[in-house]
C-alpha positions as CSV (number, residue, x, y, z in Angstrom):
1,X,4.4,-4.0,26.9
2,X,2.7,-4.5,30.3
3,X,2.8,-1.0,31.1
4,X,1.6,0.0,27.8
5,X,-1.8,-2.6,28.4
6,X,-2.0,-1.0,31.5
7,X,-1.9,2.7,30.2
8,X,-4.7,1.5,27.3
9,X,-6.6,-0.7,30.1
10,X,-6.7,2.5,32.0
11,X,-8.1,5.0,29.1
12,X,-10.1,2.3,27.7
13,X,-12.1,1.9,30.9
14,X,-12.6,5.7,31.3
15,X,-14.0,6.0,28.1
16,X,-16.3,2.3,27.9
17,X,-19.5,1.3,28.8
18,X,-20.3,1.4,32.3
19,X,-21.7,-2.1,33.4
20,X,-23.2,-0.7,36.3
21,X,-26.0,1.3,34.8
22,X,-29.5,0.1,34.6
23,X,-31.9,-0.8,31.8
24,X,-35.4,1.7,31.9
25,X,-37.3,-1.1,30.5
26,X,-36.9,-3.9,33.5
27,X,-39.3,-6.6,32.7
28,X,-40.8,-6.2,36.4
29,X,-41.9,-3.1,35.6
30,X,-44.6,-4.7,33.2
31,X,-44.1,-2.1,30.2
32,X,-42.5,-4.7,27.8
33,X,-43.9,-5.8,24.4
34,X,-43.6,-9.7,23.2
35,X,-45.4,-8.8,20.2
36,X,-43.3,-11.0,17.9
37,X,-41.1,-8.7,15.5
38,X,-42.4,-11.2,12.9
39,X,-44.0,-10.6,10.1
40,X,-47.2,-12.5,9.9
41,X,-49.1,-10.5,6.9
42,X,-52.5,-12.2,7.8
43,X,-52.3,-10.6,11.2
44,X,-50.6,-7.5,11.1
45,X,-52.9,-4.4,11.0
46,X,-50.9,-2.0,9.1
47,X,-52.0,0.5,11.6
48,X,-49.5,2.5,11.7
49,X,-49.4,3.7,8.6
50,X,-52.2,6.3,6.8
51,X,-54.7,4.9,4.7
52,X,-53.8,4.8,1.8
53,X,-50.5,3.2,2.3
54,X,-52.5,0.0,4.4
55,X,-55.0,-0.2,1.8
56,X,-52.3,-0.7,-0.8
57,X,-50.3,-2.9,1.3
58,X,-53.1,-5.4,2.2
59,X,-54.2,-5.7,-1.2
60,X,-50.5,-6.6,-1.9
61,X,-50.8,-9.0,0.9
62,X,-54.1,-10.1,-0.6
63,X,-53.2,-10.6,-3.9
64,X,-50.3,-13.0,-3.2
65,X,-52.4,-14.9,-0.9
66,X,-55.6,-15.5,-3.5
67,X,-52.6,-16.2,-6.3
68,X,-52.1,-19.0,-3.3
69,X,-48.4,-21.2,-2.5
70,X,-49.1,-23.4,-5.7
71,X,-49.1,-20.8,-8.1
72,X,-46.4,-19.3,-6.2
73,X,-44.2,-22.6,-6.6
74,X,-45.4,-22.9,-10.1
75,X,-44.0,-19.8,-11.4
76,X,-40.6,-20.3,-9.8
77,X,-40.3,-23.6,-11.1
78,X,-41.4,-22.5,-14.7
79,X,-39.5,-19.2,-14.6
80,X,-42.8,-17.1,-15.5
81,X,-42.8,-13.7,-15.5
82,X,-44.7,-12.0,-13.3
83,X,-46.7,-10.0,-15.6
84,X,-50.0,-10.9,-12.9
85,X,-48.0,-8.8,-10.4
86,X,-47.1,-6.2,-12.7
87,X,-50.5,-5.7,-13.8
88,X,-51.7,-5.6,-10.7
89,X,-48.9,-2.8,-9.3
90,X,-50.4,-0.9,-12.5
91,X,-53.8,-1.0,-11.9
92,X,-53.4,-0.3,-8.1
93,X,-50.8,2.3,-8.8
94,X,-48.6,0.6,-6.0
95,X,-45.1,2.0,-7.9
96,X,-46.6,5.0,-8.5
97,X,-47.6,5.6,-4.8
98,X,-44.7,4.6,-3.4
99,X,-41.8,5.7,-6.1
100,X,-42.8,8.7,-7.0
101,X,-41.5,12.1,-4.6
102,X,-44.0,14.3,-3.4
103,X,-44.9,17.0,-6.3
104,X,-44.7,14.6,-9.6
105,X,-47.4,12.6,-9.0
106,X,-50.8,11.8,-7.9
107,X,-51.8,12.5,-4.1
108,X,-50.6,10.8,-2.0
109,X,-47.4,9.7,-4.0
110,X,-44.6,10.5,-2.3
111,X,-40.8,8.8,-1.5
112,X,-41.3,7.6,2.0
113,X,-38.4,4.9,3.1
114,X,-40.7,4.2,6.0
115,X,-43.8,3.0,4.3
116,X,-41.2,1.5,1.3
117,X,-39.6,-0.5,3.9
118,X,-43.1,-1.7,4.6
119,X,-43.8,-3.2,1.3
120,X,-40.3,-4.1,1.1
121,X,-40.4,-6.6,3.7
122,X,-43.9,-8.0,2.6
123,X,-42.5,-8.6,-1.5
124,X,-39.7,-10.4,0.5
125,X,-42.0,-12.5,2.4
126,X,-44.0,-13.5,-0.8
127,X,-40.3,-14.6,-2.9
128,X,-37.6,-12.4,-4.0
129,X,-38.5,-12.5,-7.6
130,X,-41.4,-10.3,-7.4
131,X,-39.4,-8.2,-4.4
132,X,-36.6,-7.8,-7.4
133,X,-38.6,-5.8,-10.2
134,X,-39.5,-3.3,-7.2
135,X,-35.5,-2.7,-5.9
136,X,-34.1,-2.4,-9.8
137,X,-37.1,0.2,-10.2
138,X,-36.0,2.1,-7.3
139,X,-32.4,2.0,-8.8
140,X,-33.3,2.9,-11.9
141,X,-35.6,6.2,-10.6
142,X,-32.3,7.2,-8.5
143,X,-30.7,8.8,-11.3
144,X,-34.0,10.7,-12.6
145,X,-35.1,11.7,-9.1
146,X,-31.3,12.9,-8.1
147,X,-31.0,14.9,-11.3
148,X,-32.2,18.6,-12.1
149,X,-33.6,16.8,-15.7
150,X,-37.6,17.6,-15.1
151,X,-38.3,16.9,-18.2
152,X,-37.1,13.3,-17.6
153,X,-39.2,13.6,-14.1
154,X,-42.4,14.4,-15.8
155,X,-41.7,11.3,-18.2
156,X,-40.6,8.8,-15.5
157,X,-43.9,10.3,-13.4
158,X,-45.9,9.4,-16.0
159,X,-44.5,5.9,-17.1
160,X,-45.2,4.7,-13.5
161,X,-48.8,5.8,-13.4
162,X,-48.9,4.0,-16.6
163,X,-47.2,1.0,-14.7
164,X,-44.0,1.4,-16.1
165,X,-40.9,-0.5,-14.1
166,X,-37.3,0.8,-14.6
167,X,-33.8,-0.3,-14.4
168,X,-30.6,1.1,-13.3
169,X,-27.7,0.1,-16.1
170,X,-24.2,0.4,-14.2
171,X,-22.9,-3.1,-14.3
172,X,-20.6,-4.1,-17.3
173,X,-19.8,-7.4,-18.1
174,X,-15.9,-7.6,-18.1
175,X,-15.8,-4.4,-14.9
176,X,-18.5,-5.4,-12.4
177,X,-19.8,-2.3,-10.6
178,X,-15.7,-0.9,-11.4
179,X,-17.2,2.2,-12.7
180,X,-14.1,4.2,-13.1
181,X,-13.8,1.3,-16.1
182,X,-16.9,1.6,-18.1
183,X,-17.3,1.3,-21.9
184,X,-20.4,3.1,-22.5
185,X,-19.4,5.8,-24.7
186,X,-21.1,8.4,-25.8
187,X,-20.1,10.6,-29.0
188,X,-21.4,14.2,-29.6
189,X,-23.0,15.1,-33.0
190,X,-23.3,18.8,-34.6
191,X,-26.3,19.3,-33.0
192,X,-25.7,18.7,-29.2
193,X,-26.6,15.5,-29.4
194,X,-25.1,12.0,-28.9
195,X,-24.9,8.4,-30.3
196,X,-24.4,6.0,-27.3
197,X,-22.3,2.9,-28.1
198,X,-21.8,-0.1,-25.6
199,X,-22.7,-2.7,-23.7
200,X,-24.4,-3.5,-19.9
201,X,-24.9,-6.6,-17.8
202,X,-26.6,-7.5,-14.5
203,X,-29.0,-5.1,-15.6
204,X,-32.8,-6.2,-13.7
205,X,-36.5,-5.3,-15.5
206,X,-33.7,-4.5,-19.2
207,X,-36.4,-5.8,-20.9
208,X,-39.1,-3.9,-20.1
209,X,-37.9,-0.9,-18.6
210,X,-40.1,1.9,-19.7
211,X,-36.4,3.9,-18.8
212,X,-33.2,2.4,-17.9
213,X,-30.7,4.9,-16.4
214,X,-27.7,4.1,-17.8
215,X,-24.0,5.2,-16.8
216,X,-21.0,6.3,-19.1
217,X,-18.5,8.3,-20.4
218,X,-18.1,10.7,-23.1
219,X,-15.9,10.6,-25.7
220,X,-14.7,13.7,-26.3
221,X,-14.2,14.8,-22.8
222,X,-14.0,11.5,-20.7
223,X,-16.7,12.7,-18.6
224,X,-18.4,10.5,-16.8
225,X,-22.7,10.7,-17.7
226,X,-25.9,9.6,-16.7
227,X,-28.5,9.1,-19.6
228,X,-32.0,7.5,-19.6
229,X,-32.3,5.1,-22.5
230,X,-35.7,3.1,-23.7
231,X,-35.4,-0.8,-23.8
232,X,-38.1,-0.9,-26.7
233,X,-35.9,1.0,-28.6
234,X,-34.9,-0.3,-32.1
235,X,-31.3,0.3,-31.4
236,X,-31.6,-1.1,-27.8
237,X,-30.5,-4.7,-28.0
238,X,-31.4,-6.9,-25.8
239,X,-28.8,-9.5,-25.9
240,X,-30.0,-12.2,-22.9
241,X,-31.3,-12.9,-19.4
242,X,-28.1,-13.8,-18.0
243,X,-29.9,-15.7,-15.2
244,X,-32.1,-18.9,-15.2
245,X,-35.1,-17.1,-12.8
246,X,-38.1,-15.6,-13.0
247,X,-36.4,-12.3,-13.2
248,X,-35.2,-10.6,-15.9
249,X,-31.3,-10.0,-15.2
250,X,-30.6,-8.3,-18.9
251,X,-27.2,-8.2,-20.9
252,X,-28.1,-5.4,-23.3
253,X,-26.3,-3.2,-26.1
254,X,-26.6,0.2,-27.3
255,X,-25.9,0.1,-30.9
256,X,-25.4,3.9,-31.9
257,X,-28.5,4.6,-29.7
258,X,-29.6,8.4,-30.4
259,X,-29.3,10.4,-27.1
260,X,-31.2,13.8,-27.0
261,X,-29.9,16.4,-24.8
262,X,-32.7,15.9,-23.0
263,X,-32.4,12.9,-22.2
264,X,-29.1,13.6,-20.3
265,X,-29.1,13.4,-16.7
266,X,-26.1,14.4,-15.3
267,X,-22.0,14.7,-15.7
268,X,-18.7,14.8,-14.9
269,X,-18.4,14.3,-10.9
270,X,-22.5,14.8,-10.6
271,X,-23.1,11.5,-12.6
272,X,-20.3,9.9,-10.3
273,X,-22.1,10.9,-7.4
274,X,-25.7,10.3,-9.0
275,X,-24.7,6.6,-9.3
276,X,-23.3,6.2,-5.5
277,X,-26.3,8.1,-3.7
278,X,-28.4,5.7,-5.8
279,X,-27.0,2.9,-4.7
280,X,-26.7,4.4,-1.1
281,X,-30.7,4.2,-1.3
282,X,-31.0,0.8,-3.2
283,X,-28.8,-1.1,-1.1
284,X,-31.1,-0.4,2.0
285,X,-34.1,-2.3,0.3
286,X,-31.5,-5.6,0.7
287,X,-31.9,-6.4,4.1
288,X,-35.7,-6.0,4.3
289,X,-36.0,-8.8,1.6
290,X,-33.2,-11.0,4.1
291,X,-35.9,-10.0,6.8
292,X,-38.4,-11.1,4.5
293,X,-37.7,-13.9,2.9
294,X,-36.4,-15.2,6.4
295,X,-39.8,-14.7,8.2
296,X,-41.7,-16.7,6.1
297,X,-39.5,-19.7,6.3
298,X,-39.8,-19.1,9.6
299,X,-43.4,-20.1,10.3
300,X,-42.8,-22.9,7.8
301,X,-40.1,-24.5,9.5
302,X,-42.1,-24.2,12.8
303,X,-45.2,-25.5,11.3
304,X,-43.4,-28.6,9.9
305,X,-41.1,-29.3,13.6
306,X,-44.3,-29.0,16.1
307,X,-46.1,-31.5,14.1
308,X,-43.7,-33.6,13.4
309,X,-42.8,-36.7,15.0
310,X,-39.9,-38.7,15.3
311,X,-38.8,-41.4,18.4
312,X,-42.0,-40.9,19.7
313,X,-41.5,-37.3,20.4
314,X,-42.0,-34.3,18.3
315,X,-39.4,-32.5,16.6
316,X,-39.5,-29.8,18.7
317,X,-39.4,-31.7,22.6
318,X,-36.0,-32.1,21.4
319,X,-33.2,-29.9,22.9
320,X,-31.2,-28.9,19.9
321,X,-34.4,-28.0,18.1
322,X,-35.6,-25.4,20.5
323,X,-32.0,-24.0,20.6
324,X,-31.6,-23.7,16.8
325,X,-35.8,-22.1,16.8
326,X,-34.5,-19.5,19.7
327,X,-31.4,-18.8,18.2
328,X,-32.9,-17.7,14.6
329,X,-35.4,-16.3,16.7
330,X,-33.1,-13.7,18.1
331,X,-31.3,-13.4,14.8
332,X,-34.0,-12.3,13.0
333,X,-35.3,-10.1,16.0
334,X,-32.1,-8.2,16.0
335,X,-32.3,-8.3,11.9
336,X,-35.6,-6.1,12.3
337,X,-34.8,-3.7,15.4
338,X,-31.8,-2.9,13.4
339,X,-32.9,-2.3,10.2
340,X,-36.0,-0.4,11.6
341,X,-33.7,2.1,13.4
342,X,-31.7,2.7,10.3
343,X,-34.8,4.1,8.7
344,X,-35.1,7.0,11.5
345,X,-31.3,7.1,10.5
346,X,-32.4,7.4,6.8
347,X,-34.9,9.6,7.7
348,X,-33.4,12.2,9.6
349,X,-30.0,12.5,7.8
350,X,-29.3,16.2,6.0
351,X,-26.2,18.0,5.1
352,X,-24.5,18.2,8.9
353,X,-25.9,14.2,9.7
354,X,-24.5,11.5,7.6
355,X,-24.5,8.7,10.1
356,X,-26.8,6.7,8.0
357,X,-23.8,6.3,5.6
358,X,-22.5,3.5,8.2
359,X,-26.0,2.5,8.9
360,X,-27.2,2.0,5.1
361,X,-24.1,-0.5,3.9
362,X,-24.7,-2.4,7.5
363,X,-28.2,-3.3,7.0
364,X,-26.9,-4.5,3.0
365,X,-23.9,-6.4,4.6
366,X,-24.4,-7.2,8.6
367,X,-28.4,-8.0,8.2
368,X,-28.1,-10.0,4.2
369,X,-25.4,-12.0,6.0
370,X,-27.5,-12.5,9.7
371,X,-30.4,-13.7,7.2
372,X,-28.2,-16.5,5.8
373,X,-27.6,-17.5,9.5
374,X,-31.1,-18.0,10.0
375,X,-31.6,-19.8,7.4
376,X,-28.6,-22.1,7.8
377,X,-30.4,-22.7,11.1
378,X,-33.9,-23.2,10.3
379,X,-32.0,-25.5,7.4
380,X,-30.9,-27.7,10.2
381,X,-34.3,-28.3,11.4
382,X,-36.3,-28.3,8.5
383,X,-33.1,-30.9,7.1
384,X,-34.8,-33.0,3.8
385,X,-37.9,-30.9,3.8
386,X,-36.4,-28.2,2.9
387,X,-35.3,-29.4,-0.6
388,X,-39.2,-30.5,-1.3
389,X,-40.8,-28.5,-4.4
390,X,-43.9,-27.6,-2.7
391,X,-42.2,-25.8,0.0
392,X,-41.1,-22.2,0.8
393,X,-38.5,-22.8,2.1
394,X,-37.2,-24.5,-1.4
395,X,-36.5,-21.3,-2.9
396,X,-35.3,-19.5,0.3
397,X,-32.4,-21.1,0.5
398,X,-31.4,-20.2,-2.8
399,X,-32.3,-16.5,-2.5
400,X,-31.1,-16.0,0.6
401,X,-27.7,-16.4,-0.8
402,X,-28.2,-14.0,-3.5
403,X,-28.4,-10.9,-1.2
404,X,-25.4,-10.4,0.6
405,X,-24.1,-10.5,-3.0
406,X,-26.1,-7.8,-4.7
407,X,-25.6,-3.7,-4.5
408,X,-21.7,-4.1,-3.9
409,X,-20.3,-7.8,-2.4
410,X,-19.9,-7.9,1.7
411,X,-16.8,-6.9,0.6
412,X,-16.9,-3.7,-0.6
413,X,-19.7,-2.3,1.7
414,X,-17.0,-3.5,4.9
415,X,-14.5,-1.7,3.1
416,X,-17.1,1.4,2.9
417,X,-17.7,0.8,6.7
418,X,-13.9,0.5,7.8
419,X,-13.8,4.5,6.8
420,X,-16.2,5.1,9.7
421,X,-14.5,3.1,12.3
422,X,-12.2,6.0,13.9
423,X,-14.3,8.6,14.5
424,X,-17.4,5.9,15.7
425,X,-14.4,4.9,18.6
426,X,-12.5,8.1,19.1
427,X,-14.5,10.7,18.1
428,X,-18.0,11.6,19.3
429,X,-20.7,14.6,18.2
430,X,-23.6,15.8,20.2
431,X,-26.9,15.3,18.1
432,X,-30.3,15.3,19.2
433,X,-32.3,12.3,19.9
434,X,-33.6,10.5,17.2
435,X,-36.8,9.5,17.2
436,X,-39.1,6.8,15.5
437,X,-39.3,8.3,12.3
438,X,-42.8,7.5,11.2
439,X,-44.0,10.8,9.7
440,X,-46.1,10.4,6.1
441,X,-43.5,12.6,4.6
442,X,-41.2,13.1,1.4
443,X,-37.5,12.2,2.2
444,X,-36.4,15.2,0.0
445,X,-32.7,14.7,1.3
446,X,-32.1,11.2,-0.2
447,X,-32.3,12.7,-4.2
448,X,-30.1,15.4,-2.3
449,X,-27.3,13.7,-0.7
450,X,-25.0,15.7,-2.0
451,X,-21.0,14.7,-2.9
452,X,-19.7,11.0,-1.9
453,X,-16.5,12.6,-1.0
454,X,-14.9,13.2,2.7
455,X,-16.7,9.6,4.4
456,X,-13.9,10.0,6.8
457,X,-15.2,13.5,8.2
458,X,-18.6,11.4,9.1
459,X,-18.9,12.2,12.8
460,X,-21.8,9.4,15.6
461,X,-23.0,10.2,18.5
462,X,-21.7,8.5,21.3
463,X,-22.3,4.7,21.5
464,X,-21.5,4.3,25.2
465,X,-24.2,6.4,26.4
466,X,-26.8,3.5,24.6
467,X,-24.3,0.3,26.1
468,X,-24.5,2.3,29.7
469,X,-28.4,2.7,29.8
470,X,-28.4,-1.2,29.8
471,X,-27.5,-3.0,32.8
472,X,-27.9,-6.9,31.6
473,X,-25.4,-9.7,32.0
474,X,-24.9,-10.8,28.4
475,X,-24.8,-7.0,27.4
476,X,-22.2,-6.6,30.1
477,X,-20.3,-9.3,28.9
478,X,-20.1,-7.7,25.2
479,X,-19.5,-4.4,26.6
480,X,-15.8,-5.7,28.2
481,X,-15.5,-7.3,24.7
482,X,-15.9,-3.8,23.5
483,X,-13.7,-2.2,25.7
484,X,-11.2,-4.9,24.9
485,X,-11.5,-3.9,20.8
486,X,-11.0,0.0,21.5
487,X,-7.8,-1.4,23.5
488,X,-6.4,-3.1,20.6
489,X,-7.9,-0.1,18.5
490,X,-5.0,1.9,20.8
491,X,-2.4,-0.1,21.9
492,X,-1.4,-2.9,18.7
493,X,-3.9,-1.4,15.8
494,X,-3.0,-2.5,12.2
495,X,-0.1,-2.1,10.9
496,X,0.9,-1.1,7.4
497,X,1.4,-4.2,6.1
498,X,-2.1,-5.5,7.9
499,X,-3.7,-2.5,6.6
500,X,-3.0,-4.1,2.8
501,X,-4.1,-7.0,4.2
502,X,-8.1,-7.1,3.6
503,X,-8.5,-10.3,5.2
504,X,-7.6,-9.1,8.2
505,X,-9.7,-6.2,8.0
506,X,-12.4,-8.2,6.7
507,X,-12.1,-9.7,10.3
508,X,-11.4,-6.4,12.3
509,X,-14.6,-5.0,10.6
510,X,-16.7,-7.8,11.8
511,X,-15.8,-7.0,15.1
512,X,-16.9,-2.9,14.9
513,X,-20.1,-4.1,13.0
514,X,-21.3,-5.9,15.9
515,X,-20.7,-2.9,18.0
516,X,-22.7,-1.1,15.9
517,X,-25.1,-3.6,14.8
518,X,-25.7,-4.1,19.0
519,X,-25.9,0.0,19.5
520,X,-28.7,0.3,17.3
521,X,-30.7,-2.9,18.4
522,X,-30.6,-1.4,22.1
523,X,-31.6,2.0,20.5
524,X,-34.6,0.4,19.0
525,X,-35.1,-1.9,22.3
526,X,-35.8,1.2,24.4
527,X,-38.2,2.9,21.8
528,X,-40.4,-0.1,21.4
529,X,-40.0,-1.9,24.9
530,X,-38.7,-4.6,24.4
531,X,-38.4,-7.5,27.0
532,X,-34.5,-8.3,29.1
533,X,-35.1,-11.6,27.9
534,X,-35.0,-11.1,23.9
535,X,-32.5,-8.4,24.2
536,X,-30.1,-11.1,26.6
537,X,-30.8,-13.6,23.9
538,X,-30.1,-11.3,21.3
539,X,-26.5,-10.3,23.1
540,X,-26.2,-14.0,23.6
541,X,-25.4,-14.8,20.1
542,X,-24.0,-11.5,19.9
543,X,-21.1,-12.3,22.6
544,X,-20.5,-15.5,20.9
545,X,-20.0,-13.9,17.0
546,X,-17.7,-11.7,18.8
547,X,-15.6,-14.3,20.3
548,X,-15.9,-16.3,17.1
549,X,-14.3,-12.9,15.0
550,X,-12.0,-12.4,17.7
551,X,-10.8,-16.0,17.9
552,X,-10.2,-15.8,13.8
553,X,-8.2,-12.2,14.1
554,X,-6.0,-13.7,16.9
555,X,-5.3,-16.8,14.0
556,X,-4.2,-14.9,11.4
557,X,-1.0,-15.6,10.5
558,X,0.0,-11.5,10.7
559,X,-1.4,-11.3,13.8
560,X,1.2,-9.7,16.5
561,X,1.4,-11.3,20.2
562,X,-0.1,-8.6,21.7
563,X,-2.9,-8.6,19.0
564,X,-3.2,-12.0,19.8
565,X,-3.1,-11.4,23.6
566,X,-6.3,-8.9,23.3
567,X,-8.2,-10.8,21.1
568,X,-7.6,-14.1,23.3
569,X,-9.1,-12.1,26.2
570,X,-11.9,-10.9,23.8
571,X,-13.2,-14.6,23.9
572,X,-15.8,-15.1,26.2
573,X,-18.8,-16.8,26.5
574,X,-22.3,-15.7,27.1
575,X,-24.8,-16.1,30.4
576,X,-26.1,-19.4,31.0
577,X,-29.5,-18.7,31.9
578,X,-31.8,-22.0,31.4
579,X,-35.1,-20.4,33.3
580,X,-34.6,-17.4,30.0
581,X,-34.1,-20.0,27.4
582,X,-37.3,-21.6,28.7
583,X,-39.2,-18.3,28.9
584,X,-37.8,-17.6,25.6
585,X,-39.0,-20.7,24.0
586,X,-42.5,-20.7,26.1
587,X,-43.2,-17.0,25.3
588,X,-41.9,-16.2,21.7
589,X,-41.5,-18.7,19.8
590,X,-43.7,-22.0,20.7
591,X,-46.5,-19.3,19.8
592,X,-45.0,-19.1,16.7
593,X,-46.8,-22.3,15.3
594,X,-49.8,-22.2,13.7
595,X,-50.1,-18.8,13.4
596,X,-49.1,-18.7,9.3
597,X,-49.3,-20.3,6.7
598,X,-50.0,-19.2,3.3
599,X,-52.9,-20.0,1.3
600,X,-53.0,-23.3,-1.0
């Protein structure tokens, strides 16, 4: 067994992270950027996109803020719908802009995940209700965009510059998202056409979707199909909101529902595919609401700490306090570098460049999951205050929960990511640099993805080459924990019997998503200058979720002895460095307060 370590020690530290290399961006060299990664929407310049996009953004911006935090409240409470907001997409043609690929609709219309991811964050920031009807639109248009149907793409082009919202109908009632099992049957007629029987649930904007893109099979084939269906339809039946929200989360029926030819979008293995690459484009949208939802909280909870005064002291002289604020600090930080470097990953991806099928499911499951962290921290400052009706942070807490649980459970996007774990350890491709992908341009290859089959041929470039440009003593620390993994990887990986065991992959994944999750945040570091002292803070927590996964793995009751000798050694704790955590707290996030805080 010792000689086997050895062996694996030996290859392992060949093929790891070299801890002697040395990060570009040294903070004494004075090119760093403490620009918080924050959101603040009363600040933030939208610069960086063209005009058209900042004009439409800050009118978003502005038309939350003159609605005000009362009416805000008000709506939740009451479970309004937000036919304000919908009026006000329609007359501002923000759908339209945004959803509608470059060719179908008015100029400047075009699908651009950069700009999206834009707006997606801001609806976040203002309440995930209003965020909602915008990601079940963008499920619903996957289907139409996807297909070869331009007929249905006039239509849909059209119903959005009429204001039209749309909804994606996969979910079933008794199946989930099991879409090998679904009872929506469609029966031919003489003349080419069909009568749609069956049922959906889960289904978002089902009662007013102008079209709702709706999966099934056929009867006399057992075909799989994608059809677009209208919810005002007489024999459309909406059966209930299924939810007690603002949203409209439909159960709805198809009661011998007359399908023209035309209105068929796709079957047999291209509807199977249609209704994955949708979902591969939806799911993204999850973890800017997290980033969202969590930013606004954010200032709120700072707001209420630093004026706040308890034992003659404010809340936030205490210790504990400035730990839990520079903790979530870093959380969210790393939420945003992440997910921002999965758009150049979106971006960039054609035929011979699938990496952003790891990337897409890891900003749904790692960054939806990181946002409930912060918020479980933020929690524990804002304690009683954050149950209060006129606060934020009231219905934060409750939808924060709701994303990691949306667009597949972090259960089935971990099982999506566990096919990519191999080849991201073992077996490396040259690809050119990616840059910040930032262009005004159509991303023509998303409604062209192509089949959902071979995941396991995805190929990454090399993640060492990012660990060994950084030379920093918590990211040194978490590149032995790496090395350590790609050792067990070798020398005591899974056996059969573990490999049926999804608990304990559950656990093994959460150990390669923090390599990942870490590969992309340096990535992104680099490209926007980050300063050592977020990124060390950042790998602080990072070491310590590691050791937290590792500690769990080595627990398991399947767990071998050596398994649990490597992930024993895989526990270690991060850099104590008090003058950082000071800098930290002077620097980021003491500047925090003040700066927000949404109109009355």
């Amino acid at each position: 067994m010792k000689q086997a370590e050895s062996i694996n020690n030996s290859q392992a530290s060949k093929a790891e992270p070299d801890s002697s290399s040395t990060h570009p961006l040294s903070a004494s060299n004075g090119n760093v950027d403490r620009r918080p990664l924050i959101l603040n929407p009363k600040l933030e310049s939208y610069d960086h996109l063209d005009p058209r996009s900042k004009a439409l953004i800050k009118k978003t911006i502005a038309f939350f803020e003159n609605r005000g935090k009362a009416k805000l409240k008000s709506d939740d409470h009451e479970r309004t719908w937000y036919a304000d907001f919908l009026e006000f997409e329609k007359k501002e043609q923000l759908f339209a802009t945004f959803l509608t690929p470059e060719g179908y609709g008015a100029e400047g219309g075009r699908w651009d995940t950069f700009r999206n991811c834009a707006l997606n964050e801001v609806l976040g920031f203002y309440g995930l209700a209003h965020w909602y009807t915008w990601q079940v639109s963008i499920l619903g248009l996957g289907p139409i965009w996807i297909s070869n149907n331009e007929e249905v793409k006039q239509r849909a082009s059209q119903l959005l510059s009429e204001g039209g919202i749309f909804a994606f109908g996969l979910s079933e009632k008794e199946h989930g998202a099991d879409i090998y099992s679904t009872d929506m049957c469609l029966t031919r007629q003489d003349d080419g056409s069909y009568l749609a029987s069956g049922s959906k649930y889960y289904i978002g904007n089902g009662n007013k979707a102008a079209l709702v893109s709706t999966f099934g099979k056929l009867t006399d084939t057992d075909e799989y199909v994608f059809f677009v269906a209208d919810s005002q339809h007489p024999n459309y039946e909406l059966v209930q909101n299924v939810v007690n929200s603002q949203n409209y989360v439909a159960e709805y029926r198809l009661n011998n529902y007359p399908v023209a030819k035309e209105d068929v979008l796709a079957t047999g293995r291209d509807a199977w595919d249609m209704a994955l690459n949708t979902v591969n484009v939806g799911k993204f949208n999850l973890g800017w609401a997290s980033i969202g939802i969590c930013s606004h909280a954010y200032f709120e909870a700072i707001n209420h700490a630093s004026h706040r005064r308890l034992f003659d002291h404010y809340v936030t002289d205490f210790v504990h306090i400035k730990q839990l604020f520079i903790d979530s600090y870093a959380r969210l930080s790393a939420m945003k570098l992440f997910a921002l470097r999965g758009v150049d990953y979106m971006r960039c991806a054609n035929p011979d460049d699938r990496r952003y099928l790891l990337f897409t499911p890891m900003v749904k499951m790692k960054v939806t999951t990181q946002g409930e962290e912060v918020i479980n921290e933020l929690w524990d400052v804002m304690a009683a205050k954050g149950f209060e009706k006129n606060m934020y942070f009231e219905m934060a807490v409750r939808d924060i929960r709701a994303l990691p649980k949306l667009e597949g459970t972090v259960h089935v996007n971990m099982a999506l990511i566990l096919k990519f774990m191999a080849n991201y350890f073992f077996k490396p491709a040259v690809y050119p640099e990616t840059p910040t992908m930032d262009e005004p341009v159509n991303d023509t290859f998303l409604f062209n993805q192509g089949a959902t089959k071979g995941l396991g041929k995805t190929r990454f470039h090399d993640y060492r080459k990012v660990y060994n440009g950084v030379n920093l003593p918590n990211v040194n620390i978490f590149k032995k924990q790496i090395r350590l993994l790609k050792i067990l990887l070798m020398a005591a990986k899974p056996s059969k019997e573990q490999s049926k065991d999804f608990d304990f992959l559950l656990i093994l994944g959460e150990l390669f998503t923090l390599v990942v999750y870490g590969q992309l945040i340096l990535e992104n570091a680099k490209i926007k200058w980050i300063e050592d002292d977020l990124i060390e803070q950042i790998f602080d927590f990072m070491v310590r979720d590691f050791s937290k996964f590792a500690l769990q793995l080595s627990q398991k009751g399947s767990a071998t002895r050596v398994q649990q000798m490597i992930c024993n050694r895989m526990i270690k704790r991060p850099a104590v460095d008090e003058a950082r955590n000071t800098r930290m707290w002077e620097n980021y996030v003491d500047t925090m307060k003040d700066q927000y805080e949404m109109n009355p």
